[in-house]
mmCIF entry with sequence, helices, sheets and N, C-alpha, C, O atoms, coordinates in Angstrom:
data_MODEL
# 
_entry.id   MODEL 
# 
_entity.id                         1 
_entity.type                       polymer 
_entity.pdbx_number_of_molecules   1 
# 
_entity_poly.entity_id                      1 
_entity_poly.type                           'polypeptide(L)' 
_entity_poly.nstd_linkage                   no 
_entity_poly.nstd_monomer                   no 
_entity_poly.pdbx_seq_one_letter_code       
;(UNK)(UNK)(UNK)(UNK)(UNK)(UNK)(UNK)(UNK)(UNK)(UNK)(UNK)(UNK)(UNK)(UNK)(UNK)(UNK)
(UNK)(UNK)(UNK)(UNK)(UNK)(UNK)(UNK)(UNK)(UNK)(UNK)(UNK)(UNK)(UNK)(UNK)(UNK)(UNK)
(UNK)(UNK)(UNK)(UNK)(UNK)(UNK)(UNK)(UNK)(UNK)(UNK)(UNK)(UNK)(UNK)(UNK)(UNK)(UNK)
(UNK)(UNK)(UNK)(UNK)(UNK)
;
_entity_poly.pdbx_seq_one_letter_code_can   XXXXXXXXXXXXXXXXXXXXXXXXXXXXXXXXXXXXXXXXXXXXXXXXXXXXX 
_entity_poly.pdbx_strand_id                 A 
# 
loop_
_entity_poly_seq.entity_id 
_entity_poly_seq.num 
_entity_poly_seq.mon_id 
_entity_poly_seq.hetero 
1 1  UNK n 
1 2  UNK n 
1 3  UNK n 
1 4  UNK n 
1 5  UNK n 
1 6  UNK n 
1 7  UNK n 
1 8  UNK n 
1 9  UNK n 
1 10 UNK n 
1 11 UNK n 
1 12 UNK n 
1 13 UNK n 
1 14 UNK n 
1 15 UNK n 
1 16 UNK n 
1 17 UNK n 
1 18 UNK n 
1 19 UNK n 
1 20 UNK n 
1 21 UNK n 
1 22 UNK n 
1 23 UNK n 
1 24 UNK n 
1 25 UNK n 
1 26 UNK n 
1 27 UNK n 
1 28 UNK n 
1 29 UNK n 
1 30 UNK n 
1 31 UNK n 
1 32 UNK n 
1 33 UNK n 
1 34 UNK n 
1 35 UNK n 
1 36 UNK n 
1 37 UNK n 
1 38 UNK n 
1 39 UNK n 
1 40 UNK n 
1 41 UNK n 
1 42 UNK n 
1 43 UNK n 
1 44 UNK n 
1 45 UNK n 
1 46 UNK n 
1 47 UNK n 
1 48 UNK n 
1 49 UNK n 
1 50 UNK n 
1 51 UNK n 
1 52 UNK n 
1 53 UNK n 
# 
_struct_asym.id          A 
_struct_asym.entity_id   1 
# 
loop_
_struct_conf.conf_type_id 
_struct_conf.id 
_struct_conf.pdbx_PDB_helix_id 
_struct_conf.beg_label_comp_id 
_struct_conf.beg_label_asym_id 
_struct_conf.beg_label_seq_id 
_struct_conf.pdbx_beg_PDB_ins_code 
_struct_conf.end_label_comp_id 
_struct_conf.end_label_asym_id 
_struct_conf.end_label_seq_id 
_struct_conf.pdbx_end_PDB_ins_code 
_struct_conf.beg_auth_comp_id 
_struct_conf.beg_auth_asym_id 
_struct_conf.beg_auth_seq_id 
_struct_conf.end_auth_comp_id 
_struct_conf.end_auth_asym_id 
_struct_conf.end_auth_seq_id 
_struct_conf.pdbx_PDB_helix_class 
_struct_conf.details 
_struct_conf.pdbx_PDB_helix_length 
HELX_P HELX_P1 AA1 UNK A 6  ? UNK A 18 ? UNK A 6  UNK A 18 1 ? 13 
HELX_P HELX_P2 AA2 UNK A 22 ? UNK A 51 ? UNK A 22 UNK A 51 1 ? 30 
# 
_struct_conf_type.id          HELX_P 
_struct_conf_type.criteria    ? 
_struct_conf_type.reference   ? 
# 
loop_
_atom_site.group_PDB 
_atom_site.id 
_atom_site.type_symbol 
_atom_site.label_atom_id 
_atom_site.label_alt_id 
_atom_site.label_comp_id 
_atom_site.label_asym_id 
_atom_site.label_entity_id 
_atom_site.label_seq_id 
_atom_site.pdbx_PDB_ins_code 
_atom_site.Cartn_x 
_atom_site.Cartn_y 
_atom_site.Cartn_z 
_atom_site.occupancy 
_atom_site.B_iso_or_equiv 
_atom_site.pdbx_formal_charge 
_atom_site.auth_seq_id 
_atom_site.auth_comp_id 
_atom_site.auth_asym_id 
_atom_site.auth_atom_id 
_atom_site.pdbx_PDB_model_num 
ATOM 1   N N  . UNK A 1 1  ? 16.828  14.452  22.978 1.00 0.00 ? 1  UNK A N  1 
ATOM 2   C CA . UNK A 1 1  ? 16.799  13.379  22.005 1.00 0.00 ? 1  UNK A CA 1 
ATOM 3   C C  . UNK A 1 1  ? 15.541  13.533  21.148 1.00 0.00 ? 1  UNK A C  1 
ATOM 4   O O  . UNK A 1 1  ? 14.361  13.328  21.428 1.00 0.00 ? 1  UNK A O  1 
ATOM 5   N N  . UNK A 1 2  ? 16.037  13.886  20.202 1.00 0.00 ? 2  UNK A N  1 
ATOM 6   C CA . UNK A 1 2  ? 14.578  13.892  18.907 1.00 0.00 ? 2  UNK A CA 1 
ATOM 7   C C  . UNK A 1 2  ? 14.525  12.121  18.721 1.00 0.00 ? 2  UNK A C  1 
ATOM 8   O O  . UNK A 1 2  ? 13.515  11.915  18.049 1.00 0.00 ? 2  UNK A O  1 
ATOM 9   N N  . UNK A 1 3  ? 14.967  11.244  18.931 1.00 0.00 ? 3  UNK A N  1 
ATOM 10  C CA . UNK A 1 3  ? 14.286  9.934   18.530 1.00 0.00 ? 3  UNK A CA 1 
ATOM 11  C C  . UNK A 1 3  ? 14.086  9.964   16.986 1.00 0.00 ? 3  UNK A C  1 
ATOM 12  O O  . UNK A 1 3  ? 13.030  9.612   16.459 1.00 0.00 ? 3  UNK A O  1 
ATOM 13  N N  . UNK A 1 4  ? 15.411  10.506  16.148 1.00 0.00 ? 4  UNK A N  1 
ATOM 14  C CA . UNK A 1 4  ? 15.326  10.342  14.766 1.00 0.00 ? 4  UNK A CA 1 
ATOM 15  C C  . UNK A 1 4  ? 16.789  9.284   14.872 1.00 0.00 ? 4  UNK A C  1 
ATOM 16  O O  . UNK A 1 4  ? 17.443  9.149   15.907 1.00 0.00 ? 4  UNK A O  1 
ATOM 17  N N  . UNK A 1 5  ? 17.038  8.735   13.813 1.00 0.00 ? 5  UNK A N  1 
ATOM 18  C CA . UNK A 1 5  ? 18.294  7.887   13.646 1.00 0.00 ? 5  UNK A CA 1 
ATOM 19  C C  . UNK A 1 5  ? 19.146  9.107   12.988 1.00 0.00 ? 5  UNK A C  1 
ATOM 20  O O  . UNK A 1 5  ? 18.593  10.201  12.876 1.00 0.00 ? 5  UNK A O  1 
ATOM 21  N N  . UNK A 1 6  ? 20.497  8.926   12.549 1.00 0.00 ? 6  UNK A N  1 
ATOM 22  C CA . UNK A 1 6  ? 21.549  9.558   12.090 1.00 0.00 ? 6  UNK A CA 1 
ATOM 23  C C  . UNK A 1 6  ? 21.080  10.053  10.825 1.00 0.00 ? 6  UNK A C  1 
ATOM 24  O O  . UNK A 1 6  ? 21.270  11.237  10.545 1.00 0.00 ? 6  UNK A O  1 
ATOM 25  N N  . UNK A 1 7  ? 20.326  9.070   9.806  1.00 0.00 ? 7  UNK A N  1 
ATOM 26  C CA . UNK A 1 7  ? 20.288  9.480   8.746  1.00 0.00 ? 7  UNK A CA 1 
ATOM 27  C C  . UNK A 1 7  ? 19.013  10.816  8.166  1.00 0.00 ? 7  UNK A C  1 
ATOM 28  O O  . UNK A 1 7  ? 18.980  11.801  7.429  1.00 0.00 ? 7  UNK A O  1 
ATOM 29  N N  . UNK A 1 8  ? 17.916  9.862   9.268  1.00 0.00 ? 8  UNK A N  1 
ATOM 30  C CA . UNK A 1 8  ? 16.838  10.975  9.159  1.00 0.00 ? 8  UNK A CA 1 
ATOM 31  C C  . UNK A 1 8  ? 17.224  12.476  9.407  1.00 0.00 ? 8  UNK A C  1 
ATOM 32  O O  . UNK A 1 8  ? 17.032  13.457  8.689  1.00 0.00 ? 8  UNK A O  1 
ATOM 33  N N  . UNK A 1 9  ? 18.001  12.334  10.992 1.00 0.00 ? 9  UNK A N  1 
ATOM 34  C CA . UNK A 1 9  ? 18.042  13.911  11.454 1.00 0.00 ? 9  UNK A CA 1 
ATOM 35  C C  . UNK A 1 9  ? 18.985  14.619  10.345 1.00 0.00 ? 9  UNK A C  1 
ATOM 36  O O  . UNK A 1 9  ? 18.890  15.847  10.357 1.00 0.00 ? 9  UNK A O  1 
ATOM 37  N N  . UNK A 1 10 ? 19.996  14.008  9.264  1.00 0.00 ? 10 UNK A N  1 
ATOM 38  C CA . UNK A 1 10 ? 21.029  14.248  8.537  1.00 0.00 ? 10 UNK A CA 1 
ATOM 39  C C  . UNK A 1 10 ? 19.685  14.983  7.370  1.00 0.00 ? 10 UNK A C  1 
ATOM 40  O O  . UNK A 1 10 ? 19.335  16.163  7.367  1.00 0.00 ? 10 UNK A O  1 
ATOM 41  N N  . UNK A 1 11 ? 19.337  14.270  6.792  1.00 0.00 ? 11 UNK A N  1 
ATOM 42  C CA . UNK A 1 11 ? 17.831  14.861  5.861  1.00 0.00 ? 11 UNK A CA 1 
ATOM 43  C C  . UNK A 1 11 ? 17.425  16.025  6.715  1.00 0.00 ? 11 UNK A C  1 
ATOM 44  O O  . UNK A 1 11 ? 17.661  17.226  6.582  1.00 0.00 ? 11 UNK A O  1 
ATOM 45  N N  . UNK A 1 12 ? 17.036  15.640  7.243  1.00 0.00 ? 12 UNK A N  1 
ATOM 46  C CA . UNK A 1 12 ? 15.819  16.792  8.001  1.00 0.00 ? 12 UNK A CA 1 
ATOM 47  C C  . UNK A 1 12 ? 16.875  18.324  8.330  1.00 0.00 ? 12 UNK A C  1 
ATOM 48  O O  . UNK A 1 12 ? 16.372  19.398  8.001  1.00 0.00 ? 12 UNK A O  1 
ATOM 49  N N  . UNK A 1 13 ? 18.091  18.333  8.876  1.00 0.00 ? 13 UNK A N  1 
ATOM 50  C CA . UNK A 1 13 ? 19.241  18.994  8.811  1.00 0.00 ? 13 UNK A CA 1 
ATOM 51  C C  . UNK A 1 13 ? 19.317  20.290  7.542  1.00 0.00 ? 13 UNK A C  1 
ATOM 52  O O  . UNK A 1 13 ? 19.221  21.497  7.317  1.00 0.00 ? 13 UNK A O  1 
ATOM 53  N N  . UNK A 1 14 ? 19.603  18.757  6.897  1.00 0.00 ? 14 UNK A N  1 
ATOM 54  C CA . UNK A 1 14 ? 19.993  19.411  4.829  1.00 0.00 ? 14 UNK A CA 1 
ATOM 55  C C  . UNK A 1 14 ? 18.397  19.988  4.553  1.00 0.00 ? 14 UNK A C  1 
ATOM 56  O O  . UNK A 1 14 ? 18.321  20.987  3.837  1.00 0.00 ? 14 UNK A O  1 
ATOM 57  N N  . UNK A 1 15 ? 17.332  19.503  4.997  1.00 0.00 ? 15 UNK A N  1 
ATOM 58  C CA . UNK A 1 15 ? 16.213  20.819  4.434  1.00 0.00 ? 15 UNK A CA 1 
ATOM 59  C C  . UNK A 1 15 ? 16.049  21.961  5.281  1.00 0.00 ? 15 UNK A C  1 
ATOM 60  O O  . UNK A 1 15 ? 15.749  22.999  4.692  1.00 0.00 ? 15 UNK A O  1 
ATOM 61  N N  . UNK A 1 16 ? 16.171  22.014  6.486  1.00 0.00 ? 16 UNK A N  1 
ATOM 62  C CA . UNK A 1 16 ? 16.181  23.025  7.168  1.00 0.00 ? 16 UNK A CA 1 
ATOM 63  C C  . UNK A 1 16 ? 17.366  24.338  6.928  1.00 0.00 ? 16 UNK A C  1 
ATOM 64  O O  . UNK A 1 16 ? 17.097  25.513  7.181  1.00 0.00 ? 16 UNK A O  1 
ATOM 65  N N  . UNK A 1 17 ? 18.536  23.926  6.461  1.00 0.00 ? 17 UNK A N  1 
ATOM 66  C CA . UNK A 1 17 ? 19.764  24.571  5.770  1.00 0.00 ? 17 UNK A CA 1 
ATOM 67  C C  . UNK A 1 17 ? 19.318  25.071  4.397  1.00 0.00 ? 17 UNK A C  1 
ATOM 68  O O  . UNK A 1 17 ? 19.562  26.251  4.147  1.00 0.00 ? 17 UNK A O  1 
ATOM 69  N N  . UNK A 1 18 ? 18.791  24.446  3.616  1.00 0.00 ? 18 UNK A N  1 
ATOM 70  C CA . UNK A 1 18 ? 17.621  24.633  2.224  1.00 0.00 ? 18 UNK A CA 1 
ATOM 71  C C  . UNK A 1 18 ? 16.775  25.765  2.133  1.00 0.00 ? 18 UNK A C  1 
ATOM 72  O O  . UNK A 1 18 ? 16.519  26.432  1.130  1.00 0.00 ? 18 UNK A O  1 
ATOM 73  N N  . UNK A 1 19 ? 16.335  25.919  3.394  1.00 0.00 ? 19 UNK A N  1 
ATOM 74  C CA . UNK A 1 19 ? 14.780  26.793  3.257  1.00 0.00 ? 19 UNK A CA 1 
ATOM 75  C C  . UNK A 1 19 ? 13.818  26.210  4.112  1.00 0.00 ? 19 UNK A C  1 
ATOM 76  O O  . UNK A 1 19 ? 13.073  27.003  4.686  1.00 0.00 ? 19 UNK A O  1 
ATOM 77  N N  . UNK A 1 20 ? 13.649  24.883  4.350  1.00 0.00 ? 20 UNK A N  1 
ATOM 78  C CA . UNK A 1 20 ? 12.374  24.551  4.484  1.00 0.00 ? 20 UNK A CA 1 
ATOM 79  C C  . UNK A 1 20 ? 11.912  24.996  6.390  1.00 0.00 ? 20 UNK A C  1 
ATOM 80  O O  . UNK A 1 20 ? 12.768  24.826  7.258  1.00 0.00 ? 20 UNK A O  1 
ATOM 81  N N  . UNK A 1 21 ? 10.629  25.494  6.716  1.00 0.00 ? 21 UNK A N  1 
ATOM 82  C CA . UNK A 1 21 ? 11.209  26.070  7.893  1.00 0.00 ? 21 UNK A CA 1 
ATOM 83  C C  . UNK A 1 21 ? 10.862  24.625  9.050  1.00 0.00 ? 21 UNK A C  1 
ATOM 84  O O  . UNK A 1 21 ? 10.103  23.676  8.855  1.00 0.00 ? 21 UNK A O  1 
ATOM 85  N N  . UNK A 1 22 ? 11.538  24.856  9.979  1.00 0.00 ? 22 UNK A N  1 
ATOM 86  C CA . UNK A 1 22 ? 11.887  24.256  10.829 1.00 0.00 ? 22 UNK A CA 1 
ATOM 87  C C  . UNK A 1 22 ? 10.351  23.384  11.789 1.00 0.00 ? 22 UNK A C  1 
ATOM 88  O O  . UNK A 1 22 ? 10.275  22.254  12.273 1.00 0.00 ? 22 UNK A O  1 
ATOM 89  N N  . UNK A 1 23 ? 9.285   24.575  11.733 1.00 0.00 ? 23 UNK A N  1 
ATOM 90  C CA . UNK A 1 23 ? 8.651   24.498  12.835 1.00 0.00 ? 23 UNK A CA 1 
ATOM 91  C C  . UNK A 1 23 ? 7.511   23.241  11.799 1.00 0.00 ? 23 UNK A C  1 
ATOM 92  O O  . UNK A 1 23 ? 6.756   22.345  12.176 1.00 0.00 ? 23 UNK A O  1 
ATOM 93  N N  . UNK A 1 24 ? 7.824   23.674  10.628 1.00 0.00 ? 24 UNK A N  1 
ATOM 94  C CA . UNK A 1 24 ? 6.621   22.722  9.630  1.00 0.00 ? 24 UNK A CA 1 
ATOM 95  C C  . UNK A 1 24 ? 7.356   21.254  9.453  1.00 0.00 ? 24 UNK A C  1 
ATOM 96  O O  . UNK A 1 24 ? 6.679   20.228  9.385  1.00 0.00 ? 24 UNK A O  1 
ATOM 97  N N  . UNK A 1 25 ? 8.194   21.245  9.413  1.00 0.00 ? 25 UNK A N  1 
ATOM 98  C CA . UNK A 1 25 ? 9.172   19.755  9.357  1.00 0.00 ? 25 UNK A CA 1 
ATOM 99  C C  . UNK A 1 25 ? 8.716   19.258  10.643 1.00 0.00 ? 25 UNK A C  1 
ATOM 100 O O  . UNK A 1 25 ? 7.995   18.262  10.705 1.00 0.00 ? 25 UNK A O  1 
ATOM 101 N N  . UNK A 1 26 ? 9.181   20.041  11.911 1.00 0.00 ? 26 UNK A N  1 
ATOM 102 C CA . UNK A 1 26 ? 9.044   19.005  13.293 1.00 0.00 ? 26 UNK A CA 1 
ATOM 103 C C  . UNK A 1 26 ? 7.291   18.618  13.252 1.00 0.00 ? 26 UNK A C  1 
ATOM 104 O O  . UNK A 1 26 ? 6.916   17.603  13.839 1.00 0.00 ? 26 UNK A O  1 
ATOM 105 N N  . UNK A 1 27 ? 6.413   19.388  12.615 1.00 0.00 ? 27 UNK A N  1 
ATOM 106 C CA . UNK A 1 27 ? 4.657   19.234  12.315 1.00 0.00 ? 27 UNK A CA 1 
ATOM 107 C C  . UNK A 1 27 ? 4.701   18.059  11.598 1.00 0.00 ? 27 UNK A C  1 
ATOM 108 O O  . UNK A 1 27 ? 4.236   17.029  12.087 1.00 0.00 ? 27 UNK A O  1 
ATOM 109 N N  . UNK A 1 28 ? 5.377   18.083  10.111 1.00 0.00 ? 28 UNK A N  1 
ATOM 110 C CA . UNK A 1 28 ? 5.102   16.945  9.113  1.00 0.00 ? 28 UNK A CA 1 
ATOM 111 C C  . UNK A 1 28 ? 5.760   15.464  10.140 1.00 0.00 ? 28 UNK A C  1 
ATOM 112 O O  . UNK A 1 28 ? 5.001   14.526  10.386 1.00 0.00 ? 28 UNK A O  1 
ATOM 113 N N  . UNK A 1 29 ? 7.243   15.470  10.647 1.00 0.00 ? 29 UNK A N  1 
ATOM 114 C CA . UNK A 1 29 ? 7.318   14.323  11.188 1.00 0.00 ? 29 UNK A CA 1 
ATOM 115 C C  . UNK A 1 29 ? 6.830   13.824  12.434 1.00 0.00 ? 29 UNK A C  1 
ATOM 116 O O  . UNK A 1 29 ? 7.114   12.637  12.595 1.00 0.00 ? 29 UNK A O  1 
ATOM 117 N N  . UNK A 1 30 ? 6.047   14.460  13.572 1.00 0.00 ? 30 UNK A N  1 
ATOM 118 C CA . UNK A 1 30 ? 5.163   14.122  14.141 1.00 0.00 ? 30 UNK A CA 1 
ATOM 119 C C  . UNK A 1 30 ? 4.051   13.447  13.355 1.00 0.00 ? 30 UNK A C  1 
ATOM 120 O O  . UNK A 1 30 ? 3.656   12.363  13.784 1.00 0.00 ? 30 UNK A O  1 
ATOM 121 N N  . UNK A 1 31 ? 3.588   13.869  12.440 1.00 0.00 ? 31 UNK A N  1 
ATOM 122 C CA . UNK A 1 31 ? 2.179   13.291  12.002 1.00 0.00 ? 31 UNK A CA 1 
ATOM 123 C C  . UNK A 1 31 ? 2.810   12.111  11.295 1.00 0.00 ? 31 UNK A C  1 
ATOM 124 O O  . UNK A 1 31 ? 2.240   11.032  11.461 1.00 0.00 ? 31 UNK A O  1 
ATOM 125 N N  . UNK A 1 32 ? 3.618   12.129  10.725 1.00 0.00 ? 32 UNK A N  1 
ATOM 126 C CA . UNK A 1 32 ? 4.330   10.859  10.001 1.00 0.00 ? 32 UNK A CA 1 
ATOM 127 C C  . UNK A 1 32 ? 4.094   9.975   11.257 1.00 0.00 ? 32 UNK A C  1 
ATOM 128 O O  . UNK A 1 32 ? 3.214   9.115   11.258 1.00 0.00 ? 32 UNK A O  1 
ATOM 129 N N  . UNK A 1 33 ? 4.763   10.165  12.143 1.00 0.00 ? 33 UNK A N  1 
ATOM 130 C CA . UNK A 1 33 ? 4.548   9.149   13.216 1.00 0.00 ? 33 UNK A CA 1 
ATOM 131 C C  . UNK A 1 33 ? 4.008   8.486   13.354 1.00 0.00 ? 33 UNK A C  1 
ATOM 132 O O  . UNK A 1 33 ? 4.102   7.268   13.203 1.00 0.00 ? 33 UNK A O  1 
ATOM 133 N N  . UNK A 1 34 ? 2.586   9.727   14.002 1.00 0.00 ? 34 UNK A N  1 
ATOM 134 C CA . UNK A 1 34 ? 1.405   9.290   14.674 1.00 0.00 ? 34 UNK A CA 1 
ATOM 135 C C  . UNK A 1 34 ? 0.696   8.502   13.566 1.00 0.00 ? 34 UNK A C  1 
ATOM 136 O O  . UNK A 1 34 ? -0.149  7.729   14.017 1.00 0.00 ? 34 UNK A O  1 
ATOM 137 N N  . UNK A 1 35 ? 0.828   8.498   12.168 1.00 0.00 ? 35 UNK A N  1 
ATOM 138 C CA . UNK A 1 35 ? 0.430   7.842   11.114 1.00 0.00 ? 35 UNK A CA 1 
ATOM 139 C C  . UNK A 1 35 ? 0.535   6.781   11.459 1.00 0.00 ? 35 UNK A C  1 
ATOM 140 O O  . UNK A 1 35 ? -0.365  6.010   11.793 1.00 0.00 ? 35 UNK A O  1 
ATOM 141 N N  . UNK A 1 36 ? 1.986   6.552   11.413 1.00 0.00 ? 36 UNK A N  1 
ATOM 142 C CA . UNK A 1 36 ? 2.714   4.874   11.504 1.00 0.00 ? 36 UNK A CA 1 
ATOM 143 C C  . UNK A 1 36 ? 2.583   4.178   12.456 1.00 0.00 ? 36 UNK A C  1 
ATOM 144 O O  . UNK A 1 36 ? 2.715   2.955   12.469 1.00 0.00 ? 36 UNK A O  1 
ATOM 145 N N  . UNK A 1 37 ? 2.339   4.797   13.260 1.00 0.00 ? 37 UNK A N  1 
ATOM 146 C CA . UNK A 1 37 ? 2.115   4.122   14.916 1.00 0.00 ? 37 UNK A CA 1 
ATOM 147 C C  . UNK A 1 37 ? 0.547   3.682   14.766 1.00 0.00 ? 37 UNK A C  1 
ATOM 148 O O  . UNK A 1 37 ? 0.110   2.816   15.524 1.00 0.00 ? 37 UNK A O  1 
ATOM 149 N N  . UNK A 1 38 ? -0.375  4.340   13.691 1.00 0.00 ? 38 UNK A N  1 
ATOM 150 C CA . UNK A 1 38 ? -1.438  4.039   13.546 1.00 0.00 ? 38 UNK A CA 1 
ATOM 151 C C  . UNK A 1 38 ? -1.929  2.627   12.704 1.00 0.00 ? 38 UNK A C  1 
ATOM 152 O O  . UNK A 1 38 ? -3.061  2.155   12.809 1.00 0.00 ? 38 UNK A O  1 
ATOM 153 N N  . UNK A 1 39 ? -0.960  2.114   11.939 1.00 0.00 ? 39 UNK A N  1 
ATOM 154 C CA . UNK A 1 39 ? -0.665  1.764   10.750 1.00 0.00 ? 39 UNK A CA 1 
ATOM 155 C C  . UNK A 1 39 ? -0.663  0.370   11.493 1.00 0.00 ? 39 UNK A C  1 
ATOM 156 O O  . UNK A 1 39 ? -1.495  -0.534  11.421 1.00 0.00 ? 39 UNK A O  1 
ATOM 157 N N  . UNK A 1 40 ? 0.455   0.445   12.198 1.00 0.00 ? 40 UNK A N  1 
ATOM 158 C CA . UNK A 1 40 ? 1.598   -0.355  13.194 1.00 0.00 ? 40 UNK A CA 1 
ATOM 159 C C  . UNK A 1 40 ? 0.114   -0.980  13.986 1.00 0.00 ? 40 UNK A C  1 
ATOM 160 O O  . UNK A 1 40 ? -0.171  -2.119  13.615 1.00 0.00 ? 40 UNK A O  1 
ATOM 161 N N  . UNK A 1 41 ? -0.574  -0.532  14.731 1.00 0.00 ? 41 UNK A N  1 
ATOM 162 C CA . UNK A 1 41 ? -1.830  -0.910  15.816 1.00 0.00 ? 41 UNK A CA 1 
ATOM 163 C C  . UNK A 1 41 ? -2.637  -1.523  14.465 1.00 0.00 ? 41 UNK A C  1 
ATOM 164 O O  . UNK A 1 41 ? -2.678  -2.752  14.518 1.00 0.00 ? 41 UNK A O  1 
ATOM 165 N N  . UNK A 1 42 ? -3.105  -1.116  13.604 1.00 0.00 ? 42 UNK A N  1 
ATOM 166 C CA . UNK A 1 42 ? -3.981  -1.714  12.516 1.00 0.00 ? 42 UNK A CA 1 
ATOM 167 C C  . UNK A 1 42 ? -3.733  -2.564  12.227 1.00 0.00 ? 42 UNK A C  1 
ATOM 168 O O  . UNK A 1 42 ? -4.655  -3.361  12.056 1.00 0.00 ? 42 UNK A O  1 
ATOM 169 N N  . UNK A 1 43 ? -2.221  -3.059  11.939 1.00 0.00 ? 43 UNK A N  1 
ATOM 170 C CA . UNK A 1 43 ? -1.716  -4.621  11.231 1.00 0.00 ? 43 UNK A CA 1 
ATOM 171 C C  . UNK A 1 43 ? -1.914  -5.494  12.578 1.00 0.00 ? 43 UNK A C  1 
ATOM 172 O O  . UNK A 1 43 ? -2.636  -6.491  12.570 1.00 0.00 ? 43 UNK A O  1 
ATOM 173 N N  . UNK A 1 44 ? -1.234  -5.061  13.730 1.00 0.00 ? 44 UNK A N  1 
ATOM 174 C CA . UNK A 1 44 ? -1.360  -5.883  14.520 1.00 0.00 ? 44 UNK A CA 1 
ATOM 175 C C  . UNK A 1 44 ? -3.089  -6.420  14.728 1.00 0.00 ? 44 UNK A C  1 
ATOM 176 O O  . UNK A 1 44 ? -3.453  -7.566  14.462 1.00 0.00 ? 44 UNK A O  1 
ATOM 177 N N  . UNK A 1 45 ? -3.767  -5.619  15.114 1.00 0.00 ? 45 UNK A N  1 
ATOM 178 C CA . UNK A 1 45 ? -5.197  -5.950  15.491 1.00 0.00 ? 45 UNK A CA 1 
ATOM 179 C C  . UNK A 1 45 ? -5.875  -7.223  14.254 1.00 0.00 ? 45 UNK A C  1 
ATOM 180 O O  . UNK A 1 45 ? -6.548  -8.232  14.462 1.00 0.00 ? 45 UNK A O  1 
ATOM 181 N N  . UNK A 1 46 ? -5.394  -6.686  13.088 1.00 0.00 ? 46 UNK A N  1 
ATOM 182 C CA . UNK A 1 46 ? -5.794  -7.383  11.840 1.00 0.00 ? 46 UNK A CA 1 
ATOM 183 C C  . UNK A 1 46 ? -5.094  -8.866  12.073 1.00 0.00 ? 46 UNK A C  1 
ATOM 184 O O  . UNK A 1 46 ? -5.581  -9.957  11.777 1.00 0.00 ? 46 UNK A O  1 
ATOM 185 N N  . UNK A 1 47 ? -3.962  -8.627  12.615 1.00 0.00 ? 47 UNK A N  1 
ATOM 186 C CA . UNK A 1 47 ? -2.982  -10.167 12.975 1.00 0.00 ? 47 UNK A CA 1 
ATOM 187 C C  . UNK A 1 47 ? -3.952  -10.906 13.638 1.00 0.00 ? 47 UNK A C  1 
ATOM 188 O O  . UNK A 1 47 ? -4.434  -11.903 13.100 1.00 0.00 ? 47 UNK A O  1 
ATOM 189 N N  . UNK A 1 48 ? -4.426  -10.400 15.158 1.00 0.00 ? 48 UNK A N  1 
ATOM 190 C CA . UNK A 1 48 ? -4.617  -10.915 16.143 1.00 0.00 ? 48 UNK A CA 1 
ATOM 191 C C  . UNK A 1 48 ? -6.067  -11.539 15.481 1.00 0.00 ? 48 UNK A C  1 
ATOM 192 O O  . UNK A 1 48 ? -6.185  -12.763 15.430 1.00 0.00 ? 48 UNK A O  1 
ATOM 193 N N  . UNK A 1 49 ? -6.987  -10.802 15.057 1.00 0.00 ? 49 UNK A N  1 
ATOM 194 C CA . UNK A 1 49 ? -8.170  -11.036 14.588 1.00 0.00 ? 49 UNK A CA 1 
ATOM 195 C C  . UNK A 1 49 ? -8.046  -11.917 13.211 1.00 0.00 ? 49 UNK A C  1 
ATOM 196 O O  . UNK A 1 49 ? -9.066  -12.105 12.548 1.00 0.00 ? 49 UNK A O  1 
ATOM 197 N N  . UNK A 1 50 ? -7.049  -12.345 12.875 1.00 0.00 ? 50 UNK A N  1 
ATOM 198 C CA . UNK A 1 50 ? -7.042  -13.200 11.577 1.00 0.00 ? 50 UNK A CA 1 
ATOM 199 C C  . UNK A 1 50 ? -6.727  -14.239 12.612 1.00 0.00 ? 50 UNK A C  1 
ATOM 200 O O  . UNK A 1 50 ? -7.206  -15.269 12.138 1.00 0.00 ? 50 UNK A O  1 
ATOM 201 N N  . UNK A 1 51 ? -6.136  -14.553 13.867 1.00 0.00 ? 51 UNK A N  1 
ATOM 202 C CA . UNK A 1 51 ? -5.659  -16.291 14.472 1.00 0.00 ? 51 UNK A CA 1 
ATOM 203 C C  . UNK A 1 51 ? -7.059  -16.565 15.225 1.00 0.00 ? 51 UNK A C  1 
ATOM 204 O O  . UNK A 1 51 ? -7.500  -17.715 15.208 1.00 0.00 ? 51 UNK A O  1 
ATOM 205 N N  . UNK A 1 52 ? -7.784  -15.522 15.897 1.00 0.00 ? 52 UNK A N  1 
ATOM 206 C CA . UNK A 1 52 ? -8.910  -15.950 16.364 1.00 0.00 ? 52 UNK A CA 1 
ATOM 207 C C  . UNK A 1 52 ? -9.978  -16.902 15.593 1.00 0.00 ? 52 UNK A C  1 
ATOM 208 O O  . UNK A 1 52 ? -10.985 -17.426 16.070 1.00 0.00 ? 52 UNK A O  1 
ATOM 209 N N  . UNK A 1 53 ? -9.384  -16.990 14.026 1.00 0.00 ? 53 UNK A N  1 
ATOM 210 C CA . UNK A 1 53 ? -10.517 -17.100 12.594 1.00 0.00 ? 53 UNK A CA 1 
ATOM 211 C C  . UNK A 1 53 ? -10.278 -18.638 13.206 1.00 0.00 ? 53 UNK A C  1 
ATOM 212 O O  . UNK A 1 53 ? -10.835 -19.604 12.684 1.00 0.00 ? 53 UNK A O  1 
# 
């Protein structure tokens, strides 16, 4: 299970069929992730620390 939905792995599919190589896509959407997951912890903390106000 790559843990992509239908549509993503459908994209990611159609560029790999394209050209684009394989091993740099599974690189770019890891870091996408780890971005968002970063993103995701930042809003929350910012939440929590705005009710303490």
């Amino acid at each position: 299970n790559c843990q992509l939905d239908r549509r993503t792995l459908s994209i990611c599919i159609s560029m790999i069929e394209n050209g684009v190589n394989p091993e740099a896509l599974a690189t770019v959407v890891k870091e996408l992730r780890k971005e968002a997951q970063e993103v995701e912890l930042n809003i929350k903390a910012k939440e929590t620390s705005q009710r303490r106000k």
